[in-house]
Backbone as numpy.savetxt, mean C-alpha at the origin, in Angstrom:
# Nx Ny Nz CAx CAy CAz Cx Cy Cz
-25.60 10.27 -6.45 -25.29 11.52 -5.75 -24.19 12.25 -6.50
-24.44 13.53 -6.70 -23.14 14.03 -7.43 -22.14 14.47 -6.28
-20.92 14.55 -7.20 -20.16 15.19 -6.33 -20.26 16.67 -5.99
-19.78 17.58 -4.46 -19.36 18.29 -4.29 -18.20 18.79 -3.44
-17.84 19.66 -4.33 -16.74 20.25 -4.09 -16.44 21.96 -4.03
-15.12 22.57 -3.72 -15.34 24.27 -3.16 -14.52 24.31 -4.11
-13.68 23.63 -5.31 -13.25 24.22 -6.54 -12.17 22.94 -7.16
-11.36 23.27 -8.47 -10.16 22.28 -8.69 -9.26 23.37 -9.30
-7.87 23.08 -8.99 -7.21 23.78 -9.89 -6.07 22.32 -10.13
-5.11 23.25 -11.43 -4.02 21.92 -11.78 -2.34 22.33 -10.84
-1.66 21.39 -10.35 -0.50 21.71 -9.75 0.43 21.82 -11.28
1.46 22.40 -11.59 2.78 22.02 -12.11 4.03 21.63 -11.77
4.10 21.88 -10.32 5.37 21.13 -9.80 5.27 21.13 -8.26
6.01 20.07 -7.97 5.72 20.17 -6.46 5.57 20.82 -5.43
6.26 22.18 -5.72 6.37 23.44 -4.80 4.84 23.96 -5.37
4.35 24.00 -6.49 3.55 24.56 -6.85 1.93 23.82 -5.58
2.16 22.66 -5.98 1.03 22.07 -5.28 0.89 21.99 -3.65
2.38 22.11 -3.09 2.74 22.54 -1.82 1.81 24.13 -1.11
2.07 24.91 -2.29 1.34 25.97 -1.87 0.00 26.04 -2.25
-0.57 25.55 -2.94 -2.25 25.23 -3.18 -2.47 24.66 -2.12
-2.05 24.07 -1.24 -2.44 23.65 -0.52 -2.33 23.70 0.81
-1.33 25.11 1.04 -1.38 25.99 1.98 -2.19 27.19 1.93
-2.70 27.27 0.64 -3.99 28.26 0.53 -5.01 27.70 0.47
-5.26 26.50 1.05 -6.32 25.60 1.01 -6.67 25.76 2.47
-5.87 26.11 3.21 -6.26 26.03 4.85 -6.80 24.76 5.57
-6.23 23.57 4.96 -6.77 22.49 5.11 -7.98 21.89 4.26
-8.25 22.91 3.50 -9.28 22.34 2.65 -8.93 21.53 1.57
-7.71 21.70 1.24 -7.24 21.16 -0.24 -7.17 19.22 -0.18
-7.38 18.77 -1.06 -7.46 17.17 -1.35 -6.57 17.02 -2.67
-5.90 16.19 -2.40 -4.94 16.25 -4.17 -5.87 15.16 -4.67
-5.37 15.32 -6.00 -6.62 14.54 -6.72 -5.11 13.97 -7.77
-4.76 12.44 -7.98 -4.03 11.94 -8.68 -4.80 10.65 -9.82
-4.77 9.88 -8.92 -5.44 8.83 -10.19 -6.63 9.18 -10.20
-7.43 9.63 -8.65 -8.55 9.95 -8.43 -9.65 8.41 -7.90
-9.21 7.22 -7.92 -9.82 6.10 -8.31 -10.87 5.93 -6.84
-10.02 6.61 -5.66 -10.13 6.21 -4.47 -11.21 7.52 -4.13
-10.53 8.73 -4.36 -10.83 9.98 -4.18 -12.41 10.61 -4.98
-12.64 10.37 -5.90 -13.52 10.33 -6.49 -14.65 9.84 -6.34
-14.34 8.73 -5.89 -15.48 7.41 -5.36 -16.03 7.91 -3.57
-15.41 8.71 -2.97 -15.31 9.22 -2.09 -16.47 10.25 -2.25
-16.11 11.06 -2.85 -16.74 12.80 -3.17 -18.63 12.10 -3.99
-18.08 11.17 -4.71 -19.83 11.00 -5.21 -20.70 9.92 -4.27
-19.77 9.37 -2.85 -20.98 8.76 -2.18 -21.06 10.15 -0.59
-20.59 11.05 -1.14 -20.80 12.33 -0.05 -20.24 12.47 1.33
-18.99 11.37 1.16 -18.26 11.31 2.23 -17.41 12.19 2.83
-16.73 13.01 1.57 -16.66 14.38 2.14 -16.72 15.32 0.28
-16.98 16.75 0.93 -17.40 17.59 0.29 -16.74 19.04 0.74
-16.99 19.95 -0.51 -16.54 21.47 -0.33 -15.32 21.35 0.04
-14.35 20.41 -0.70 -13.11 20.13 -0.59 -12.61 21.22 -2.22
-10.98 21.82 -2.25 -10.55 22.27 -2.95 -9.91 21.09 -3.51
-9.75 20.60 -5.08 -9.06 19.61 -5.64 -8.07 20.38 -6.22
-7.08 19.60 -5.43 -5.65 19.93 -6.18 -5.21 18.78 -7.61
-4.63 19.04 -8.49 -4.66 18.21 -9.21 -2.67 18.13 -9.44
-2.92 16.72 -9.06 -0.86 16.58 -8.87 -1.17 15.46 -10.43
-1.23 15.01 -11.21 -1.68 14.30 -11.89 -0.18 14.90 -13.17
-0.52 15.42 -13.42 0.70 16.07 -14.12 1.99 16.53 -13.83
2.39 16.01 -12.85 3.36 16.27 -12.12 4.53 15.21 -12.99
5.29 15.52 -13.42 5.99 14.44 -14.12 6.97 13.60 -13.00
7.61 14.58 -12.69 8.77 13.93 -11.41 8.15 13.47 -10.54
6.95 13.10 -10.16 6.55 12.19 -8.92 5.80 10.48 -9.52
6.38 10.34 -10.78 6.67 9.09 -11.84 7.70 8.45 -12.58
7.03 7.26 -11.77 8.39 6.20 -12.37 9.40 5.84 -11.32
10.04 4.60 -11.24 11.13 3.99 -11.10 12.51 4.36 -11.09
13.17 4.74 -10.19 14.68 4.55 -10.13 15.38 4.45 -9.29
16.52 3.94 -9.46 17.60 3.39 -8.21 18.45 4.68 -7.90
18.71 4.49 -7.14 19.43 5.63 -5.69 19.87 4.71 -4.71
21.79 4.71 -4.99 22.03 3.85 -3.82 21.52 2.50 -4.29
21.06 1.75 -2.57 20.71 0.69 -2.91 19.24 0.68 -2.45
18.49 1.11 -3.37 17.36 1.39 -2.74 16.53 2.15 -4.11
15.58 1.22 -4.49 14.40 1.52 -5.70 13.38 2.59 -5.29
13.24 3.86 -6.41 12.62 5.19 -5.93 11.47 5.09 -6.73
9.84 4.76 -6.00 9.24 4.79 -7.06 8.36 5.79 -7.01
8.41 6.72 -8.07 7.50 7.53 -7.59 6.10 7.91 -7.42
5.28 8.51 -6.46 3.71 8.14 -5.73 2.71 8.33 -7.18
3.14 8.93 -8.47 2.27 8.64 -9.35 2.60 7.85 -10.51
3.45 6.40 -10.32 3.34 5.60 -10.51 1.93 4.98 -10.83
1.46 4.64 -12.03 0.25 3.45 -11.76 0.25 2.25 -11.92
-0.69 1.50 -11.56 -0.83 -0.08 -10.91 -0.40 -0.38 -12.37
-0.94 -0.05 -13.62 -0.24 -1.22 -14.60 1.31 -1.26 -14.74
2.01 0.17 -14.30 3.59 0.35 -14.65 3.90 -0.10 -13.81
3.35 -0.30 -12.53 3.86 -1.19 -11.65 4.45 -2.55 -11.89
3.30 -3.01 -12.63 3.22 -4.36 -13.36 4.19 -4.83 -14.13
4.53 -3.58 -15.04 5.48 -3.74 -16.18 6.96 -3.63 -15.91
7.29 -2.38 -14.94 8.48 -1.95 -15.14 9.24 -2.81 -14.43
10.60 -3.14 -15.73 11.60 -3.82 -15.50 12.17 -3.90 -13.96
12.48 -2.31 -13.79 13.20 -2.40 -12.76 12.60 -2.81 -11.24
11.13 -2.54 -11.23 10.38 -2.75 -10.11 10.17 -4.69 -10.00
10.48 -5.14 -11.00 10.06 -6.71 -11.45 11.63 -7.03 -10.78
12.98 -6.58 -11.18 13.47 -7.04 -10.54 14.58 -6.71 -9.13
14.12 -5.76 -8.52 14.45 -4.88 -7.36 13.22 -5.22 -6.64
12.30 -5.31 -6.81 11.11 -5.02 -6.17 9.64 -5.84 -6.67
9.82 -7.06 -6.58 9.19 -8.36 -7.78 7.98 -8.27 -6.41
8.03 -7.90 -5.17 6.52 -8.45 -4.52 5.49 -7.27 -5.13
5.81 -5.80 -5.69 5.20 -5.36 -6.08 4.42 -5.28 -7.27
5.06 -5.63 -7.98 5.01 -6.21 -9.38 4.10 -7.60 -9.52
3.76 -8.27 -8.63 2.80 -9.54 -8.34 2.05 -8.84 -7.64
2.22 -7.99 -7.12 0.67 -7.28 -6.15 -0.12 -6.53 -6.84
0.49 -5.92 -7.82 -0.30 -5.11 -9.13 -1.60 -5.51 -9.78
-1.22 -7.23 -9.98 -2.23 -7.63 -11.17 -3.72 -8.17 -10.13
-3.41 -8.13 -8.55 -4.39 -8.04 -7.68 -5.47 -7.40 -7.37
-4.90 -5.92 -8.05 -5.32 -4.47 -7.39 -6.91 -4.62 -8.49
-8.09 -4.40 -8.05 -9.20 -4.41 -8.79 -9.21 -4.65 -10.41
-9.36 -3.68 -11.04 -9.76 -4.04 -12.25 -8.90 -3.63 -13.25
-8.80 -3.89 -14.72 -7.71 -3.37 -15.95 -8.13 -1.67 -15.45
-9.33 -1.12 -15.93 -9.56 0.47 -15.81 -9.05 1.41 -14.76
-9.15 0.55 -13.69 -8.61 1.05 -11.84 -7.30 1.06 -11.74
-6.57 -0.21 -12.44 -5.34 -0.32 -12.44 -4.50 0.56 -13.74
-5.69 1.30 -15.20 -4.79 1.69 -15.93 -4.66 3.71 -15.08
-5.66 4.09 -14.15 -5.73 5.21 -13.79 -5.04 4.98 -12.36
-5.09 4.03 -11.41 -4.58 4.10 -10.36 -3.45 4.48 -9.96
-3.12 4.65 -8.72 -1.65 5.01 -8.31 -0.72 4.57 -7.18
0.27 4.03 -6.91 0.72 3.66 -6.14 0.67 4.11 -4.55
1.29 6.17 -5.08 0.87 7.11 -3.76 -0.64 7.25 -3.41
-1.76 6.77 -4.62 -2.86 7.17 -4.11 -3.43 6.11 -2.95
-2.74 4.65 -3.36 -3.19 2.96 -2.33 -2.49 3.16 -1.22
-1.73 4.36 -0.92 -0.33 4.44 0.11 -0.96 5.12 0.89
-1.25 6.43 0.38 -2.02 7.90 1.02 -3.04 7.52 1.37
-3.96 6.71 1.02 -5.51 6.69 1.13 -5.94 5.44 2.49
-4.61 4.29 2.26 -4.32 3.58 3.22 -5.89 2.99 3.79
-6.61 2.17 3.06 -7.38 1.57 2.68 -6.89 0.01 3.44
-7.63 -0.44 4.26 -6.72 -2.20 5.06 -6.74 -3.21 4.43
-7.65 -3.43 3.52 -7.92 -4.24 2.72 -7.01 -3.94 1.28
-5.87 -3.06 1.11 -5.48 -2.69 -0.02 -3.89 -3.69 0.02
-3.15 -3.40 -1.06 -2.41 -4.71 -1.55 -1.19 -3.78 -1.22
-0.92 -2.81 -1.48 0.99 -2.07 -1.46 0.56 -1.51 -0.27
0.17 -1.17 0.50 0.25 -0.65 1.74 0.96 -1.91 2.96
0.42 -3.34 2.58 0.66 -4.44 3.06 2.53 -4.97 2.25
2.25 -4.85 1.49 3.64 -4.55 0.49 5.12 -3.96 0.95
4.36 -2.40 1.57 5.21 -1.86 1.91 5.73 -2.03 3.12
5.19 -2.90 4.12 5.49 -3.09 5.51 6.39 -4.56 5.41
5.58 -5.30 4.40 6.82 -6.61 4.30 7.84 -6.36 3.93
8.34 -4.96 2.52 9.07 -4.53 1.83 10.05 -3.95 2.89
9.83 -3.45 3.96 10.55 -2.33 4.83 10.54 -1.46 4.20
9.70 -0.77 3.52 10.08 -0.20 2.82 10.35 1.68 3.56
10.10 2.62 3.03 10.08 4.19 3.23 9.30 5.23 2.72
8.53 5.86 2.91 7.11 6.46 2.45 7.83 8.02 2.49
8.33 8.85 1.49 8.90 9.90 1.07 7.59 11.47 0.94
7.96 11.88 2.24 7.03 12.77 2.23 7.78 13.87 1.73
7.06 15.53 1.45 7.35 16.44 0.69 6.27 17.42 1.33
6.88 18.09 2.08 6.37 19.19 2.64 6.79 20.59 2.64
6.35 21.63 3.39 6.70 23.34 3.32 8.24 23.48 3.84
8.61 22.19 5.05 9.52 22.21 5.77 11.04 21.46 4.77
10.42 20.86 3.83 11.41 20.04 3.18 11.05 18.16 3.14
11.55 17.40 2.88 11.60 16.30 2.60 11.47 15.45 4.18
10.50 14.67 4.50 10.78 14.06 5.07 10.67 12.45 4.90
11.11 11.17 5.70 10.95 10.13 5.10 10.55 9.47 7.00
9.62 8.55 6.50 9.16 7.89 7.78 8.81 6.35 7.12
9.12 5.15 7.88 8.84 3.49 7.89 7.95 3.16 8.04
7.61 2.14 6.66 6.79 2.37 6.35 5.18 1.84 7.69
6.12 0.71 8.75 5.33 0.39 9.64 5.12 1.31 10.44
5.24 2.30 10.71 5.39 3.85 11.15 4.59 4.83 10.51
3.86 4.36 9.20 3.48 5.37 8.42 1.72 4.95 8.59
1.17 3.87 8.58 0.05 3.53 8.69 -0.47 3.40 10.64
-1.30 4.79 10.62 -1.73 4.87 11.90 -2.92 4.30 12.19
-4.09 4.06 11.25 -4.98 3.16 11.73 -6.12 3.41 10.43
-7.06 2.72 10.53 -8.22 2.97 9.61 -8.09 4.43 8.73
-7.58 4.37 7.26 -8.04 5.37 6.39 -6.73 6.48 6.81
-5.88 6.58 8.10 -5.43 7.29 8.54 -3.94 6.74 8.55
-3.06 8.22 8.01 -1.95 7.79 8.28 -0.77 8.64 8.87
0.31 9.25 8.65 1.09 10.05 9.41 1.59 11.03 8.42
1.00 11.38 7.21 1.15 12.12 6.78 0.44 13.39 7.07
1.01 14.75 7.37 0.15 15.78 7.74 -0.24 16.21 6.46
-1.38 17.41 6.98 -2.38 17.79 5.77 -1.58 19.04 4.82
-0.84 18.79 4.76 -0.06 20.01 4.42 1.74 19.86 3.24
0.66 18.13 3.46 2.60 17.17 2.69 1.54 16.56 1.82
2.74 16.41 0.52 2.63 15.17 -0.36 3.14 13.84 -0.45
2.35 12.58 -0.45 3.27 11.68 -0.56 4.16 11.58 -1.39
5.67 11.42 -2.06 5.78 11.97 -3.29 6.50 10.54 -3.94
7.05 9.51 -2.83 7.54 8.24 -3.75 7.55 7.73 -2.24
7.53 6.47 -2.64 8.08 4.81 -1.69 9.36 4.50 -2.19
10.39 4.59 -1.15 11.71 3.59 -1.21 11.62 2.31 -1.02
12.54 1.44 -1.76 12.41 -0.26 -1.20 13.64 -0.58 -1.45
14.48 -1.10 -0.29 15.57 -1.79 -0.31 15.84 -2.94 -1.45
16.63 -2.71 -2.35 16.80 -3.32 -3.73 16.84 -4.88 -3.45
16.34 -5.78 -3.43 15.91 -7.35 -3.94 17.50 -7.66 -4.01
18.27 -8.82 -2.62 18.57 -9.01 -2.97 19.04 -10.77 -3.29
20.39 -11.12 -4.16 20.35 -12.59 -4.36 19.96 -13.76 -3.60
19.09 -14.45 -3.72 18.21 -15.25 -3.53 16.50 -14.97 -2.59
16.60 -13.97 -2.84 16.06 -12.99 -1.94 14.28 -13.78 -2.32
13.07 -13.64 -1.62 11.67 -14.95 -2.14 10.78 -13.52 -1.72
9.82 -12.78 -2.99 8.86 -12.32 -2.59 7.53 -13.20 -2.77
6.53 -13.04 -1.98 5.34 -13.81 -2.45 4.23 -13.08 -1.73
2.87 -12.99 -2.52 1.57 -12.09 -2.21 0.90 -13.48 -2.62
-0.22 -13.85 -1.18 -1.54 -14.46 -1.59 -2.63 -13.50 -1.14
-3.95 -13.32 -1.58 -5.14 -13.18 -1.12 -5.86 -13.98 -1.36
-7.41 -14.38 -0.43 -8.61 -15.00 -0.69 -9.50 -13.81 -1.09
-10.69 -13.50 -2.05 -11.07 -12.90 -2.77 -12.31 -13.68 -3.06
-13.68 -13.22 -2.36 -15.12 -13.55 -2.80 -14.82 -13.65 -4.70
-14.53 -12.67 -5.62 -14.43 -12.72 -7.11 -12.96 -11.96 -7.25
-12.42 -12.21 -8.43 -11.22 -11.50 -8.99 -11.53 -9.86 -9.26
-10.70 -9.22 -8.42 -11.03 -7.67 -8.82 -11.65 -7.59 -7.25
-12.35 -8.52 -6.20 -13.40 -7.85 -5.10 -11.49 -7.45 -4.26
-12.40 -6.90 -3.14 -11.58 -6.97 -2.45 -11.13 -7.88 -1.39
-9.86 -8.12 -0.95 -9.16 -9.37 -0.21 -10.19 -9.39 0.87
-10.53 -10.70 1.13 -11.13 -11.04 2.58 -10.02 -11.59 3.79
-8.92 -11.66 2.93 -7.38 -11.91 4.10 -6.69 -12.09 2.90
-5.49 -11.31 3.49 -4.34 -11.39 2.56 -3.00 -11.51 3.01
-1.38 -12.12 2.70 -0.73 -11.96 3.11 0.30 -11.35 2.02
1.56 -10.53 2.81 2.31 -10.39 1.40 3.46 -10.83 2.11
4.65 -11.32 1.70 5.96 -11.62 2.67 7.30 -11.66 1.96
8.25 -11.33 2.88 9.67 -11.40 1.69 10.64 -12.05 2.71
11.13 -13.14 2.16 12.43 -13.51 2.97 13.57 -12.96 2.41
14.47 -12.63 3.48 15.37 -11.80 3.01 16.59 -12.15 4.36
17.74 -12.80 3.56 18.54 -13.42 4.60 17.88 -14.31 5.63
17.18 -15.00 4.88 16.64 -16.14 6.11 15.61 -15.74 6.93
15.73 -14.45 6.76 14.75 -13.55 7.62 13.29 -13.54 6.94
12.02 -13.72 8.06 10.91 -13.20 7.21 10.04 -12.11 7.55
9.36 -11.11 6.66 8.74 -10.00 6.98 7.23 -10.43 6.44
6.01 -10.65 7.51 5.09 -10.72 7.14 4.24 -9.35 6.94
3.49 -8.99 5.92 2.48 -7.91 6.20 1.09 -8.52 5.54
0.31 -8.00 6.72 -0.90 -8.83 6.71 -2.11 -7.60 6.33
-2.60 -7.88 4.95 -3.95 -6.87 4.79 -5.54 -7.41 4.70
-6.38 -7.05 5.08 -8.03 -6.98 5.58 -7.84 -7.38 6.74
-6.65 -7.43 7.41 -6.96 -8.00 8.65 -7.13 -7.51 9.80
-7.24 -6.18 10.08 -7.06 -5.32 10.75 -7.51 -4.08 10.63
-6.91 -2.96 11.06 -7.74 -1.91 10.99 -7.20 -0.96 10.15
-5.39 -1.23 9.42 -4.07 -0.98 8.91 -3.64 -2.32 8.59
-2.82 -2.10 7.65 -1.59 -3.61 7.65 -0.83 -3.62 8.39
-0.75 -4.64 8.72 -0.08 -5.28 10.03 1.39 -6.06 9.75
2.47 -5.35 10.96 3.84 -6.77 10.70 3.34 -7.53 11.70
3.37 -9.09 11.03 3.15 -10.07 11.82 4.31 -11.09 12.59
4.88 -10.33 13.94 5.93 -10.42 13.91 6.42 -11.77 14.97
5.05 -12.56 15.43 5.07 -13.86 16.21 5.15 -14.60 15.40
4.67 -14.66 13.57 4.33 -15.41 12.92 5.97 -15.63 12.00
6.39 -14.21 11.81 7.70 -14.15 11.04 8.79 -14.73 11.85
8.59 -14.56 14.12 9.75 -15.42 14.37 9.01 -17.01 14.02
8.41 -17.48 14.38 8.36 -18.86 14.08 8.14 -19.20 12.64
8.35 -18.71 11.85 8.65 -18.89 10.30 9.73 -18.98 10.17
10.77 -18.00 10.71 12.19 -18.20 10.39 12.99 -19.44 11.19
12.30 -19.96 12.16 12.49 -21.08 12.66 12.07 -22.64 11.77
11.17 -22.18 10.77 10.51 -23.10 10.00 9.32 -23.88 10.80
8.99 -23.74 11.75 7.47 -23.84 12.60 6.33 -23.27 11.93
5.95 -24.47 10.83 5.02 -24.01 10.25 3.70 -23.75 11.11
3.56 -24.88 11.91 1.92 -24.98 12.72 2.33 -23.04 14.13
3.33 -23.22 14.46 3.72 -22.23 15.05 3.50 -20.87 15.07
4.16 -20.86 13.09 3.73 -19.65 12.69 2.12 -19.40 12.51
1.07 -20.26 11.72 -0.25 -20.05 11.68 -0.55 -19.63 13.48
-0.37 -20.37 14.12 -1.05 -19.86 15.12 -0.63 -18.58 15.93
0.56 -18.22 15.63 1.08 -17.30 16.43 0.39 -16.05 15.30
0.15 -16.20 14.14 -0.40 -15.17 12.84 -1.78 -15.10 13.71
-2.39 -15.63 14.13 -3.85 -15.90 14.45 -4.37 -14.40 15.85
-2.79 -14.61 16.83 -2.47 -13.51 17.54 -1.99 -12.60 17.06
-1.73 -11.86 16.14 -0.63 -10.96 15.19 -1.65 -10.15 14.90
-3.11 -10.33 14.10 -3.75 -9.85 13.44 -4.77 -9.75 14.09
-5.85 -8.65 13.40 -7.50 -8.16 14.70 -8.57 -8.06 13.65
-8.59 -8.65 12.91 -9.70 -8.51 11.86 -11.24 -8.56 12.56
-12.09 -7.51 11.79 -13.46 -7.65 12.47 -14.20 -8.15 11.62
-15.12 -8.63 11.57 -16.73 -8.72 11.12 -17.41 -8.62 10.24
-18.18 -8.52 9.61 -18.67 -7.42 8.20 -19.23 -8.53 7.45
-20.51 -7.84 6.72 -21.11 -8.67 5.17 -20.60 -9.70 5.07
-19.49 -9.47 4.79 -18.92 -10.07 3.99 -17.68 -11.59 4.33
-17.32 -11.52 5.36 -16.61 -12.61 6.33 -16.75 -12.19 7.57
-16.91 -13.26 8.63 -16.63 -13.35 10.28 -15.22 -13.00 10.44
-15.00 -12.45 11.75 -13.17 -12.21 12.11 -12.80 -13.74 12.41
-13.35 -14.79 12.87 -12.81 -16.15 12.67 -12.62 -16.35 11.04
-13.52 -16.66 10.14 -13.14 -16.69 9.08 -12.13 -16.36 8.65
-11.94 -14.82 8.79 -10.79 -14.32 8.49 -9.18 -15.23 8.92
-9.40 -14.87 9.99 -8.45 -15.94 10.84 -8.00 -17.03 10.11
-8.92 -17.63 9.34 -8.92 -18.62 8.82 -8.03 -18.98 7.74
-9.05 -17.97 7.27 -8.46 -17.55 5.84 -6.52 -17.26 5.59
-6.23 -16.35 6.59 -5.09 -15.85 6.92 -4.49 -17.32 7.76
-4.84 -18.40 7.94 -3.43 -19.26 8.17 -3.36 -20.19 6.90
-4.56 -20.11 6.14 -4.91 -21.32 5.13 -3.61 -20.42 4.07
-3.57 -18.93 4.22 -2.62 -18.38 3.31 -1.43 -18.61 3.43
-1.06 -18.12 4.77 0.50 -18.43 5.20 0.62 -19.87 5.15
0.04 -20.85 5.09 0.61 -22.55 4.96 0.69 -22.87 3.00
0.19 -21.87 2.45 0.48 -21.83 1.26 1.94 -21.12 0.91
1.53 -20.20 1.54 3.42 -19.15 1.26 4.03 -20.12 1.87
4.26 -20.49 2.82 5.32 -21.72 3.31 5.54 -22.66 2.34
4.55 -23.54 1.76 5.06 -24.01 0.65 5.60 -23.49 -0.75
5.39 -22.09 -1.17 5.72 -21.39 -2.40 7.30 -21.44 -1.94
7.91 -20.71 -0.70 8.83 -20.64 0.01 9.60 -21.76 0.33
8.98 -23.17 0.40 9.94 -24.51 0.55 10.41 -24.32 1.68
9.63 -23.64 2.92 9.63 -23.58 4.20 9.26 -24.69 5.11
10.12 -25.37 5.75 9.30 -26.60 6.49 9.62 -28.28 5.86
């Protein structure tokens, strides 16, 4: 099926693409790595969309600290994710969630804001960002706004960004000393997508679970994180079991899933030396 669409033009700076897309009347779609967006438009899911193209946007790329708190920005891609120093060590669960994300080609065009914006349940930094605490940096007509990140994912495909903002970077509270990130998924093949996944960060003793395919959004799993921080391993699996709503599909049962998702967390417990 080819794609269609009602036109593309290129943004040059953020104000620029702000207003393309107030002359879009809601029609406008930004188009960045495209990986998600693209794949979209040629199975005809939606159409006679205006493509904005933020892709060239320089300032909404790359890594940097502010405060205490790592700025990365939404056109970031999955391999610089991978690489950059500073995200490896401020921000190391992301940097292990990278080499997850589908394939070398997906990951050399992909984008951080595009796995954020597009908010996909089965995706790896959206789950990231809820263990991370992290902050989802919107950019709108009105000015800057910033919303959490468990606050930011409203449900299937949908999130709290209005049609009229850019995502423009994720904040993450800077990693700190002795601080344990860890990402598992189960995965039919390397590259499919997670059939249950967990990502988690202890941080002061404290743990933040975020749970992806399991649901309808990533999920904080927050029966499972108190009896984790208690070190109740059998506790935490089962209380994770209530935490999460995974359905059905091809491809795994929501028990399976279930499954899958405590067989993970009794693994992070041991990566963690929990118990």
């Amino acid at each position: 099926m080819k794609a269609s669409i009602g036109g593309y033009t290129r943004a040059e700076t953020v104000s620029h693409a702000l207003s393309l897309l107030a002359e879009a009347n809601g029609a406008g779609r930004l188009l960045a790595g495209g990986q998600s967006l693209i794949a979209a438009l040629n199975l005809g899911t939606t159409s006679g969309d205006m493509l904005i193209d933020i892709a060239g946007i320089g300032a909404l790329r790359g890594a940097r600290i502010d405060g205490n708190r790592l700025i990365i920005g939404a056109l970031t891609r999955h391999a610089d994710i991978a690489s950059d120093p500073l995200i490896a060590e401020h921000a190391p669960l992301l940097a292990k969630a990278a080499p997850l994300v589908a394939h070398d080609a997906i990951r050399n065009r992909g984008t951080i804001g595009g796995s954020l914006a597009y908010a996909d349940p089965a995706a790896e930094y959206p789950a990231c960002a809820i263990a991370l605490d992290a902050t989802i940096i919107l950019e709108g007509p009105n000015g800057t706004r910033q919303v959490a990140a468990q606050d930011f994912f409203l449900g299937l495909f949908e999130t709290a960004r209005a049609d009229d903002e850019i995502l423009a970077a994720i904040a993450v509270p800077m990693a700190a000393d002795g601080e344990r990130h860890v990402i598992r998924e189960a995965a039919r093949r390397s590259g499919d997508y997670a059939l249950a996944g967990l990502a988690v960060v202890r941080r002061d003793g404290r743990h933040r679970i975020g749970a992806f395919a399991l649901g309808d959004r990533p999920l904080l799993c927050e029966g499972a994180m108190a009896a984790l921080d208690g070190g109740d391993i059998d506790g935490a699996v089962a209380a994770l079991a209530t935490d999460v709503d995974p359905t059905s599909d091809t491809q795994a049962s929501a028990a399976y899933r279930r499954h899958l998702a405590g067989v993970l967390l009794r693994r992070i417990a041991i990566d963690l030396g929990v118990g």
